[in-house]
PATIPA-723649 format. One line per 5 residues: number of its first residue (from 1); for each residue x, y, z of C-alpha. Coordinates in steps of 0.05 Angstrom, whole numbers, plus 32768, in hexadecimal, padded with zeros to 4 digits. Layout:
! residues N
NUM> X:Y:Z | ...
//
This chain:
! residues 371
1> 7FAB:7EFD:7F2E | 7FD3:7EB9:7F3B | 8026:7ECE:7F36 | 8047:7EAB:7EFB | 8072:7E6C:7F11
6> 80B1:7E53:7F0B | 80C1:7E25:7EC8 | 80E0:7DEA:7EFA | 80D5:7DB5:7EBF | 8107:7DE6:7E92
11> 8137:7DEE:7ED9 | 8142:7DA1:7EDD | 814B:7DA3:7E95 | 8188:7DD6:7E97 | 81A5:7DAC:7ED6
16> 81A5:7D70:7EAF | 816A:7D50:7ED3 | 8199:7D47:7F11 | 8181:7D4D:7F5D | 81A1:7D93:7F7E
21> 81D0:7D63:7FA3 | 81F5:7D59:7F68 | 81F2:7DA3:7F54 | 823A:7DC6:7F41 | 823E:7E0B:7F63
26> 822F:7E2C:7F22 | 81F0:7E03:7F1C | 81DB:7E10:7F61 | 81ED:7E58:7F5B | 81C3:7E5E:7F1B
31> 8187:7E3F:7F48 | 818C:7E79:7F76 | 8191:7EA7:7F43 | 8155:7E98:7F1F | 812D:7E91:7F66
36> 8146:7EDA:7F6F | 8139:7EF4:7F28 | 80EE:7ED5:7F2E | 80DF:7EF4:7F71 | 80FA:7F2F:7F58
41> 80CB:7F2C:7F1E | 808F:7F29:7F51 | 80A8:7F68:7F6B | 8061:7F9E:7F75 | 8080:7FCD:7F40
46> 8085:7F8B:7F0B | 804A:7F71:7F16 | 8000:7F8B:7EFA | 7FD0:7F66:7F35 | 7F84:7F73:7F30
51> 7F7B:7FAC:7F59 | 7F56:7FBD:7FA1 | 7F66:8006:7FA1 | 7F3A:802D:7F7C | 7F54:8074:7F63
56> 7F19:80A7:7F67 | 7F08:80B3:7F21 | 7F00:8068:7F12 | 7ED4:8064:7F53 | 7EA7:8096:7F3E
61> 7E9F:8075:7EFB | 7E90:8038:7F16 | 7E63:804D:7F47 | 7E46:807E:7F25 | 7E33:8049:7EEE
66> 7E2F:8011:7F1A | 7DFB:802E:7F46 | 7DD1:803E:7F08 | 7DDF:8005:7EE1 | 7DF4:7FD2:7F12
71> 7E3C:7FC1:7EE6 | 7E63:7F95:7F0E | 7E9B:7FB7:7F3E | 7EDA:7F97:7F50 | 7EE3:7F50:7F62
76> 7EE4:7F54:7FAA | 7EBE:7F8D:7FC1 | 7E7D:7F73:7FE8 | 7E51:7FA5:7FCA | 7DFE:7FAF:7FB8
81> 7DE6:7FE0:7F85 | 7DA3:8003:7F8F | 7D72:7FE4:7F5B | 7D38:7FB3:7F43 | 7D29:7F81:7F80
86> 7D54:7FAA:7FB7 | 7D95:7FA7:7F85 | 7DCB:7F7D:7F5D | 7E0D:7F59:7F86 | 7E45:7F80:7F65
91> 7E6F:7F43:7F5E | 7EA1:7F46:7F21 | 7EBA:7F80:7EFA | 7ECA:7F93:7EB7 | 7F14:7F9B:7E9E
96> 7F11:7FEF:7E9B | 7EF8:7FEC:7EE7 | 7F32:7FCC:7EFB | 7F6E:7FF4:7F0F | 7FB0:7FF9:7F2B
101> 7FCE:7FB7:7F46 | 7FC5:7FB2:7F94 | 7F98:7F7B:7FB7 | 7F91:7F64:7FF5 | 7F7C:7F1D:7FDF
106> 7FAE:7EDF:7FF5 | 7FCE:7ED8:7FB3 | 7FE3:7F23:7F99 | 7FFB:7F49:7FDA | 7FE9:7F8C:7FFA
111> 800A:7FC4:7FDA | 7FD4:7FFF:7FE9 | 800B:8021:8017 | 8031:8032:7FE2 | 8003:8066:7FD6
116> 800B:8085:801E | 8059:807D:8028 | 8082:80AB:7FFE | 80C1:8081:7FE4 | 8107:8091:8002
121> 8145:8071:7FD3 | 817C:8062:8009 | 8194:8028:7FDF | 81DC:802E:7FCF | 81E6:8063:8000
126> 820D:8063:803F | 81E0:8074:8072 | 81BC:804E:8097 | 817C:8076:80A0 | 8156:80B8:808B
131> 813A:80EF:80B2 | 80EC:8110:80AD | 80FB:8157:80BB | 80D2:8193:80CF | 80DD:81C8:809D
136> 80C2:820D:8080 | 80D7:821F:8046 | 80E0:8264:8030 | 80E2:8260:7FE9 | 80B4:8295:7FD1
141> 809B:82AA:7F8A | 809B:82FA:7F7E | 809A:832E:7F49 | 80DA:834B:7F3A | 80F6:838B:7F14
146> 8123:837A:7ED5 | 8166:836D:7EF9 | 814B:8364:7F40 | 8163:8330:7F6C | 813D:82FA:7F82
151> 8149:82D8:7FC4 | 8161:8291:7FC8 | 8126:8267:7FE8 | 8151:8231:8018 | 8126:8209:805A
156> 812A:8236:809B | 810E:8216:80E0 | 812D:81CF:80CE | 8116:81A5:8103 | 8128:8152:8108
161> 80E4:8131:8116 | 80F8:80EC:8107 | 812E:80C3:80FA | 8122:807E:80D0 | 8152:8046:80DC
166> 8153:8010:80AA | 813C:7FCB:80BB | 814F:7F80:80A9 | 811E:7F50:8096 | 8133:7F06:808C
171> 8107:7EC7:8076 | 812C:7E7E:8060 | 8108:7E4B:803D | 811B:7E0B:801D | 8118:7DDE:7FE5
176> 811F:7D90:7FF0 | 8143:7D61:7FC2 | 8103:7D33:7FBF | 80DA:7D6E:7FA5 | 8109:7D6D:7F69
181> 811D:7D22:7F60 | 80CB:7D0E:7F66 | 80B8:7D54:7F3C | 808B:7D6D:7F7A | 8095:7DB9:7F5A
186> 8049:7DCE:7F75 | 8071:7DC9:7FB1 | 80A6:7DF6:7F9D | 806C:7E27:7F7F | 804C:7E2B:7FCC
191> 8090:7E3F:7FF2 | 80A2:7E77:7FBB | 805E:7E90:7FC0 | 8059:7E90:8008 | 8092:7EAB:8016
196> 8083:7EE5:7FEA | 8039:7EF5:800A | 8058:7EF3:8052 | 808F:7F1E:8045 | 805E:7F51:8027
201> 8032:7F42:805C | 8066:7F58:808F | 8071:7F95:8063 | 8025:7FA5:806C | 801F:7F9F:80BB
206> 8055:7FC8:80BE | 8044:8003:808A | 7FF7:7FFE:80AA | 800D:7FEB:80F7 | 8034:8030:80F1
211> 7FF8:8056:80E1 | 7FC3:8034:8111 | 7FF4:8045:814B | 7FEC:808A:8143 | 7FC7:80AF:8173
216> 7FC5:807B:81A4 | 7FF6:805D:81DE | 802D:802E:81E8 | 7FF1:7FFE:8200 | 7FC1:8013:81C6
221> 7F95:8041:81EE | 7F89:807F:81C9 | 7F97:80B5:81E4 | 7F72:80F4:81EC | 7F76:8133:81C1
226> 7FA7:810B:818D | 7F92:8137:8151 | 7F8F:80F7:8127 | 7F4B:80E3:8142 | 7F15:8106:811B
231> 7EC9:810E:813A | 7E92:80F6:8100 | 7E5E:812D:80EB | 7E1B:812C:80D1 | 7E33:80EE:8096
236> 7E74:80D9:807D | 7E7A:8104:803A | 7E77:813D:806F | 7EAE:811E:809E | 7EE2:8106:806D
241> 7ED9:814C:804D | 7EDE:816D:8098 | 7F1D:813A:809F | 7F3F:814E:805A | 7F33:819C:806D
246> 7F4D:819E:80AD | 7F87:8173:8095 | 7F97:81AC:805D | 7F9D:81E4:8092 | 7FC6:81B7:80C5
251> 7FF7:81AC:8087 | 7FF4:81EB:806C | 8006:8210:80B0 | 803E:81ED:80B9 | 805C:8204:8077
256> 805A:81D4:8041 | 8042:81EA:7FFA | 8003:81C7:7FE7 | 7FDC:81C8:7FAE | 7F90:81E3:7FA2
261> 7F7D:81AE:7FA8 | 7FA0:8178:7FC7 | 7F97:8128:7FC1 | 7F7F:8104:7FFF | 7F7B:80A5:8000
266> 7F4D:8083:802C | 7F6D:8045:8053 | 7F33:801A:806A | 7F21:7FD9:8087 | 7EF4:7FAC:8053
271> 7EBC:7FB9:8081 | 7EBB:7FF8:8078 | 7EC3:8000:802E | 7E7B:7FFD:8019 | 7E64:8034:8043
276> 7EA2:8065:8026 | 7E8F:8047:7FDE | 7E48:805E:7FED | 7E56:80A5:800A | 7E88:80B5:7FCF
281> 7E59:80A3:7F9D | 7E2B:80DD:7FBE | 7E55:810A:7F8B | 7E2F:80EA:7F4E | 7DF7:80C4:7F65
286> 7DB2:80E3:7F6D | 7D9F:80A2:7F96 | 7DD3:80AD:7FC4 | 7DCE:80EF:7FCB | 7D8E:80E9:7FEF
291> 7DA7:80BA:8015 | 7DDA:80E4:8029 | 7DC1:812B:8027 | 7E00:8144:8013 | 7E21:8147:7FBF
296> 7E65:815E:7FC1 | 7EAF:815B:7FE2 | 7EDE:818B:7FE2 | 7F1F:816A:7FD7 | 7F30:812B:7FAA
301> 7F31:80E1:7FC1 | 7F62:80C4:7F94 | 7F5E:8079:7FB5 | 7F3D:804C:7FDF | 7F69:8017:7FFB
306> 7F4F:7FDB:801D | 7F74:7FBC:8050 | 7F68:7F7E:8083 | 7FA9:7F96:80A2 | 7F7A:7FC8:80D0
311> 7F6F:7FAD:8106 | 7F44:7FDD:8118 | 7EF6:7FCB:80F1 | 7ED4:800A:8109 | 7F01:803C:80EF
316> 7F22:804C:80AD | 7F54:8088:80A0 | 7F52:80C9:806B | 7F9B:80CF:8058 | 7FC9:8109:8037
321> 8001:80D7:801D | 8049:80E4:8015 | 8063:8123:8033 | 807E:8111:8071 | 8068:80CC:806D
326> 80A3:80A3:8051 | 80BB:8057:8041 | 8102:804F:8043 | 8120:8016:8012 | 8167:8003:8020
331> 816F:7FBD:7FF7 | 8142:7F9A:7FD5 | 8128:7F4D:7FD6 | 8173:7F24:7FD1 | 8176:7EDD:7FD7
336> 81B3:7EB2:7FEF | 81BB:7E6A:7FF2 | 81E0:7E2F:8000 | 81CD:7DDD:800C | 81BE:7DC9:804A
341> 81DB:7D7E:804A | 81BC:7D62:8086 | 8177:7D79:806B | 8186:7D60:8024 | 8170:7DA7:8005
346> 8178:7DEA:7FF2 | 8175:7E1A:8020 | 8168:7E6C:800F | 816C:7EA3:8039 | 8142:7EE3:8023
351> 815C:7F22:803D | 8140:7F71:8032 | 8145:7FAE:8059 | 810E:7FE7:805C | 80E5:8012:8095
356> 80AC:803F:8099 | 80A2:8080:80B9 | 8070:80B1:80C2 | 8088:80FF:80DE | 804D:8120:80DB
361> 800F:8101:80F4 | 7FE2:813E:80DD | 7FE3:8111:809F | 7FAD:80E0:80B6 | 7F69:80E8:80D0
366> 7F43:80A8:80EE | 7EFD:80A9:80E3 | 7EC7:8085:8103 | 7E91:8066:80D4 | 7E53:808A:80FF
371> 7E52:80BA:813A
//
């Protein structure tokens, strides 16, 4: 989905036609406002982008009637069904298959780890980071007599795991006087929406870089015994479910409250999606539950998020998001400017400030594809 542009034809109206050179302060101030107010406007939780993570029910539908009926799936996904002459290219799909509003195309950014990183609100606050901590809680439900006391639950064995730091992130771009006075605004157009995709892009090796590090050296090697590393059995319904299990009991132990049934995302490269599509469908599909001699999972895959950030291709990762996995936000997208006379233009400075951490790698499981 292409992001809406800028009405530059209306801007040189309200200016009076007149080059930025010839700008009064409020003019030019009004220029970086509405450059701020539109970025803003692009902002992942304003904008409804044609999605690339699936949540589980609508990947069961589709495949579920894809497979049979060989409806499209969702633009993107290099997929086959099963069918008449060795199967149908799912190439293009319907409106109710799409979902959500991540991509990982080069228009609409990467958003999927919003889904793994639970959001920390430091903005307006003081402090200039946030601490992961270790803690058992001992709040307890009980029975109690008419008039009995019940004791206060509070959080005993506090321990600091991690401590998150904020970060600055800067990017400057400009605009040139001939772009305005010769109406070039396509050019304009390209250095708002580039800027956008490579700050998000930054965002993205950053929120996946964390993850892939885990387990493994200050070199990259991984090391041995990591307890992120998960050995593949028999197929991969049977290791993601293995994965998801053992993940419950690591959590569980060390004292966190947990549903029944608790929600686990998959974080894979695009070469490994159709596989994962394939062994998930095993819940519904008699084809593919031949093929994979297994028919159920235990636990629920709420979405599949496809990444090129990985830089791994062989591996993909079953997640339990949020918890101790956490995205700090201390000041959103702000623009300044001022004109740069020796250039003859407008020069902006972008500025935000945000980090990632991760306390408790139990969270994440990396998978190999085959044994």
């Amino acid at each position: 989905m292409f992001a809406p542009k800028i009405n530059w034809a209306k801007m040189m109206k309200d200016v009076g036609g007149r080059s930025p050179k010839n700008w009064t302060p409020e003019e030019t101030s009004k220029f970086i406002g509405a450059i701020n107010a539109y970025l803003k406007s692009l902002d992942p939780r304003a904008v409804a982008d044609a999605g690339r993570v699936m949540s589980g029910m609508m990947l069961k539908q589709w495949m579920a009637s894809g497979m049979k009926d060989n409806i499209p799936a969702p633009a993107g996904y290099p997929f086959t069904a099963p069918g008449a002459g060795g199967g149908t290219p799912l190439t293009q799909a319907p409106d109710p298959f799409m979902i959500e509003r991540y991509i990982t195309g080069t228009i609409a950014p990467d958003l999927g780890y919003e889904k793994i990183y639970k959001p920390v609100d430091m903005r307006g606050t003081r402090k200039d980071h946030f601490t992961i901590d270790s803690a058992t809680t001992s709040i307890t439900w009980q029975q109690v007599d008419e008039g009995e006391k019940v004791s206060v639950g509070g959080v005993s064995d506090k321990q600091l795991i991690l401590t998150v730091y904020y970060l600055n992130f800067m990017a400057a771009i400009g605009f040139l006087d001939d772009w305005w006075e010769f109406e070039w605004f396509w050019k304009m157009d390209d250095v708002l929406e580039q800027f956008r995709l490579k700050r998000q892009m930054l965002k993205t090796k950053l929120a996946y870089g964390l993850i892939e590090a885990l387990g493994k050296d200050a070199n990259g090697n991984v090391l041995p015994n990591n307890g992120v590393d998960f050995a593949f059995d028999t197929n991969l319904i049977t290791t993601i479910d293995n994965a998801c299990i053992q993940m419950v009991y690591d959590i569980e132990y060390q004292g966190y409250g947990l549903p029944d049934n608790p929600s686990f995302v998959i974080l894979t490269p695009p070469e490994c999606f159709k596989a994962i599509a394939f062994a998930l469908d095993s819940l519904l599909n008699p084809f593919a539950q031949a093929e994979q001699k297994v028919s159920r999972i235990n636990y629920s895959i709420d979405n599949i998020i496809t990444t090129r950030r990985l830089t791994d291709k062989s591996h993909f990762y079953v997640v339990m998001p949020y918890y101790q996995t956490k995205m700090g936000t201390w000041m959103d997208l702000q623009m300044e400017g001022q004109r740069d006379i020796f250039k003859k233009s407008e020069e902006m400075v972008g500025k935000e400030q945000y980090n990632f951490g991760i306390g408790n790698p139990k969270q994440f499981k990396r998978l190999p594809m085959s044994a």
